[in-house]
Residue frames as a rotation matrix with the C-alpha (Angstrom) as fourth column:
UNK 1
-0.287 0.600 -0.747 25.37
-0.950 -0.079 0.301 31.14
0.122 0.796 0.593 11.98
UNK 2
-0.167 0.057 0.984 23.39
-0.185 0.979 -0.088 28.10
-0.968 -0.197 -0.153 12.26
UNK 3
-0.809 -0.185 -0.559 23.32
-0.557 0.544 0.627 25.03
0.188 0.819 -0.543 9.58
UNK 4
0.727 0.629 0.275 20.09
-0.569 0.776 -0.270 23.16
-0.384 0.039 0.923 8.69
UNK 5
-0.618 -0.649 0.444 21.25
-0.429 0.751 0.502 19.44
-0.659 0.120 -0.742 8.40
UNK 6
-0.623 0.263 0.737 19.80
0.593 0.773 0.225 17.15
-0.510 0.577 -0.638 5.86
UNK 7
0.611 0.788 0.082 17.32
0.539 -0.338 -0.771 19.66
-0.580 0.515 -0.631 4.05
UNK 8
-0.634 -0.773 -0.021 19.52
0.497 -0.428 0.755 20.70
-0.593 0.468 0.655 1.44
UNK 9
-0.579 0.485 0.655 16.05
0.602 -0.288 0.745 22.06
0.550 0.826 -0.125 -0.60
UNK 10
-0.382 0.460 -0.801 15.07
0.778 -0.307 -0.548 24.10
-0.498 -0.833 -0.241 2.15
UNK 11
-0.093 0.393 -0.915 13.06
0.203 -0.892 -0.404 27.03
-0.975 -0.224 0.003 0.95
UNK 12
-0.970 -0.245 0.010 13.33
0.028 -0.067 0.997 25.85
-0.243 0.967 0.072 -2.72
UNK 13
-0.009 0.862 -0.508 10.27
-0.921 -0.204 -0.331 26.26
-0.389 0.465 0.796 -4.80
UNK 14
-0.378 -0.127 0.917 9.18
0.315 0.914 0.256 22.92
-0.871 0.385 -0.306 -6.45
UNK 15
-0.362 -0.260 -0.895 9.79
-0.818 -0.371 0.439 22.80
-0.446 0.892 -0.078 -10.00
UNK 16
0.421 0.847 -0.325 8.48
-0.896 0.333 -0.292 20.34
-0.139 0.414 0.900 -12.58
UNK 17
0.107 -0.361 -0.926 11.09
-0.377 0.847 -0.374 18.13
0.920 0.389 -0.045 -12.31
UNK 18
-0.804 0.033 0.594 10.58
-0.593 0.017 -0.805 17.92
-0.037 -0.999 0.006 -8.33
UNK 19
0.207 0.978 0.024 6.60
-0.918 0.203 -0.340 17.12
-0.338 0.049 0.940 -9.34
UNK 20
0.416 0.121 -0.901 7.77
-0.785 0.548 -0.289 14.58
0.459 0.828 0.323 -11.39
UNK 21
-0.497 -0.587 -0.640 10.08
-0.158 0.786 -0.598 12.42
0.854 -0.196 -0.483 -9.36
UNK 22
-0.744 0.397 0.538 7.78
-0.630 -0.149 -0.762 12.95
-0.222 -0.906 0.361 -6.37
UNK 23
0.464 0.849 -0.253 4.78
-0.852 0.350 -0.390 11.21
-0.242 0.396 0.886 -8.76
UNK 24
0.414 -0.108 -0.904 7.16
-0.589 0.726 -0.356 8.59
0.695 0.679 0.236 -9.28
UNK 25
-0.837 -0.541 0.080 8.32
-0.410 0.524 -0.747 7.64
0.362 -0.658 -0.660 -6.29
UNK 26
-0.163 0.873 0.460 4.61
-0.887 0.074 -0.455 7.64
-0.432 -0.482 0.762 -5.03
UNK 27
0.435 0.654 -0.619 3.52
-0.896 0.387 -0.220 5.53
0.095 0.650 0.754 -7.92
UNK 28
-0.028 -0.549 -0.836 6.58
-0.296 0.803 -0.517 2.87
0.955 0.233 -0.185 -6.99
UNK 29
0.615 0.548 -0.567 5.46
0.278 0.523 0.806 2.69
0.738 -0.653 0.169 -3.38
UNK 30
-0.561 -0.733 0.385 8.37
0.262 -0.598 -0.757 4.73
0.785 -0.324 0.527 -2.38
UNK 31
0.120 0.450 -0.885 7.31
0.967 0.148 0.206 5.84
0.224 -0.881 -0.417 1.67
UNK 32
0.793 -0.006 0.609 6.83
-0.033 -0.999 0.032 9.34
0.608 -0.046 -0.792 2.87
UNK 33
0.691 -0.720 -0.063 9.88
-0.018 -0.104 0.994 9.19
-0.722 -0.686 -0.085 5.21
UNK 34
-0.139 -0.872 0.469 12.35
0.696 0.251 0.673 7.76
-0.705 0.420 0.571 2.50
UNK 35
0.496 0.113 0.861 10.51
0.828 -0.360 -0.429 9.91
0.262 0.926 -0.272 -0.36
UNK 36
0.986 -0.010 0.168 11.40
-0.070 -0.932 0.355 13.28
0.153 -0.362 -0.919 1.81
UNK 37
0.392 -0.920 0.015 15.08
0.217 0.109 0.970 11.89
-0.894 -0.377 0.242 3.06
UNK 38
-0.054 -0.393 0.918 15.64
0.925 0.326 0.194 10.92
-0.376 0.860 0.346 -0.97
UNK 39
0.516 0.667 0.538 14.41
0.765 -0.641 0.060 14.42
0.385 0.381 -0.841 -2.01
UNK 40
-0.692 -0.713 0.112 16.23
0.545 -0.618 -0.566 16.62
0.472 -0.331 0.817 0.60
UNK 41
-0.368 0.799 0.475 12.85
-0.209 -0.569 0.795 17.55
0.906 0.193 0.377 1.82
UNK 42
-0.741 0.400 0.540 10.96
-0.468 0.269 -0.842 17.35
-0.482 -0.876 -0.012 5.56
UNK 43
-0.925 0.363 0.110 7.77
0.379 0.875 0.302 15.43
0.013 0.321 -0.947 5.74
UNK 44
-0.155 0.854 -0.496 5.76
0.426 -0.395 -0.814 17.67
-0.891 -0.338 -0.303 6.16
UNK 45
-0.553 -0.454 -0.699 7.36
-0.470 -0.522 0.712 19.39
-0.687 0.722 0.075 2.67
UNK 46
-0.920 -0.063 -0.386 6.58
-0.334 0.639 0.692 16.50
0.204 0.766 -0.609 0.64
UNK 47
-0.442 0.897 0.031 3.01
0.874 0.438 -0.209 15.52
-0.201 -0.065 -0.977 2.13
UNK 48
0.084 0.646 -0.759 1.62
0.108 -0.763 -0.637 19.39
-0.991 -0.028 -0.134 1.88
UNK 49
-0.667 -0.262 -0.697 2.95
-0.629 -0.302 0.716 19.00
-0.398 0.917 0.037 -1.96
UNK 50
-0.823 0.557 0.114 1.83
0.565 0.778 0.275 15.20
0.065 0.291 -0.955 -2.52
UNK 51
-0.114 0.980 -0.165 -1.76
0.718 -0.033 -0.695 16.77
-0.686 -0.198 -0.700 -1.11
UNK 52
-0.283 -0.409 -0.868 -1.42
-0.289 -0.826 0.484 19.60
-0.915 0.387 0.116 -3.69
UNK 53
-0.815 -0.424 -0.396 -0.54
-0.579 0.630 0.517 17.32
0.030 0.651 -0.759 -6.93
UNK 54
-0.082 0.965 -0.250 -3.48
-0.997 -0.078 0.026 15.48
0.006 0.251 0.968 -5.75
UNK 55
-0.058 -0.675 -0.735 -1.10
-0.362 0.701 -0.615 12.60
0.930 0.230 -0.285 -5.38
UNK 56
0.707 0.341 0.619 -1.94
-0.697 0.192 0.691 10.14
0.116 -0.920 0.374 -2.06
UNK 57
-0.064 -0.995 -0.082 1.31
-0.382 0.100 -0.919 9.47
0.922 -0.028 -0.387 -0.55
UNK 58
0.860 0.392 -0.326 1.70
0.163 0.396 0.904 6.87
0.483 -0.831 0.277 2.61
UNK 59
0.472 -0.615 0.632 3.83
-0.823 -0.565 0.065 7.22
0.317 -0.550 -0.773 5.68
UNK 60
-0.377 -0.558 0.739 3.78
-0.861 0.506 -0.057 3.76
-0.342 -0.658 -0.671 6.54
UNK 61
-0.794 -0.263 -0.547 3.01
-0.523 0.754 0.397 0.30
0.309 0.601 -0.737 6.07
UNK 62
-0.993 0.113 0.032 0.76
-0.016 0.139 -0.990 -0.01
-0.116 -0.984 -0.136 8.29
UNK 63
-0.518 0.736 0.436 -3.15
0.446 -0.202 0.872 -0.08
0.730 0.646 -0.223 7.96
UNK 64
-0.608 0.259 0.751 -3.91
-0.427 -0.904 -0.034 2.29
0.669 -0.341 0.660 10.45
UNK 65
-0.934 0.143 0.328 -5.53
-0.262 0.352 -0.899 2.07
-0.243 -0.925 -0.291 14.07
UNK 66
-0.167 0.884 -0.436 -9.37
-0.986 -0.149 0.075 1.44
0.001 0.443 0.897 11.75
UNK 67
-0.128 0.179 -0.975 -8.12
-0.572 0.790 0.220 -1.83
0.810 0.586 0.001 10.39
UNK 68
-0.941 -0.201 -0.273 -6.99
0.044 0.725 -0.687 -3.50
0.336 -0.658 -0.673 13.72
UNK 69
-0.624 0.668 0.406 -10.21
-0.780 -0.502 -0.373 -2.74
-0.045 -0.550 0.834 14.72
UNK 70
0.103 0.705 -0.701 -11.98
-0.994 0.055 -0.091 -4.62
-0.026 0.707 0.707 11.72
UNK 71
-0.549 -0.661 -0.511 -9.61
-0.653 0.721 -0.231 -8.03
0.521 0.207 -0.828 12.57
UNK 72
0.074 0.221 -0.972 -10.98
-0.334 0.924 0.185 -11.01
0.940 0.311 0.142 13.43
UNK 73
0.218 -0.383 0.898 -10.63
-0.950 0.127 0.285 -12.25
-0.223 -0.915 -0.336 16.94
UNK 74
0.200 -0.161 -0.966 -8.89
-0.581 0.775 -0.249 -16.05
0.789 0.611 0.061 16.95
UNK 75
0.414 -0.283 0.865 -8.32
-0.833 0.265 0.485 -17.89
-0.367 -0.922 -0.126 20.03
UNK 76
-0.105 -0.718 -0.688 -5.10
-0.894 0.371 -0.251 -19.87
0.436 0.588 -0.681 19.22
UNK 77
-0.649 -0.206 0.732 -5.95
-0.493 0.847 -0.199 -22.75
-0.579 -0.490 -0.652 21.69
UNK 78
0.092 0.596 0.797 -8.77
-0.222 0.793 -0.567 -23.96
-0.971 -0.124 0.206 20.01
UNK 79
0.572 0.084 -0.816 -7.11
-0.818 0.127 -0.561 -23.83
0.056 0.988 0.142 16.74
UNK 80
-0.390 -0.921 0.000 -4.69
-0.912 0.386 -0.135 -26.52
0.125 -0.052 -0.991 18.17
């Protein structure tokens, strides 16, 4: 018999008290990785809900390959 590891909510239905801490973690800035570890849940679990709920949930910290785009260019010598 095999053992899923860390998804202890596999195959659970979310319930309203699932919705609820999910809408709070979002709302405290809580990451999709940690929200899904904290949760017992994959990431994929918790973003196909978050998108559900209507609820925009980030993976990272990052501002995505757009922003770097939008940066400035600086040439450090002539700031010296």
């Amino acid at each position: 018999m095999l053992t899923r590891i860390g998804r202890t909510a596999h195959g659970k239905p979310w319930d309203e008290a699932a919705d609820a801490e999910l809408r709070s973690r979002v709302e405290a800035g809580e990451l999709l990785p940690a929200i899904a570890k904290a949760m017992g849940r994959t990431q994929e679990a918790v973003r196909s809900r978050a998108n559900i709920m209507h609820v925009p949930v980030r993976s990272s910290l990052g501002r995505g390959r757009r922003a770097l785009t939008q940066l400035p260019l600086v040439d450090e010598t002539l700031e010296q």
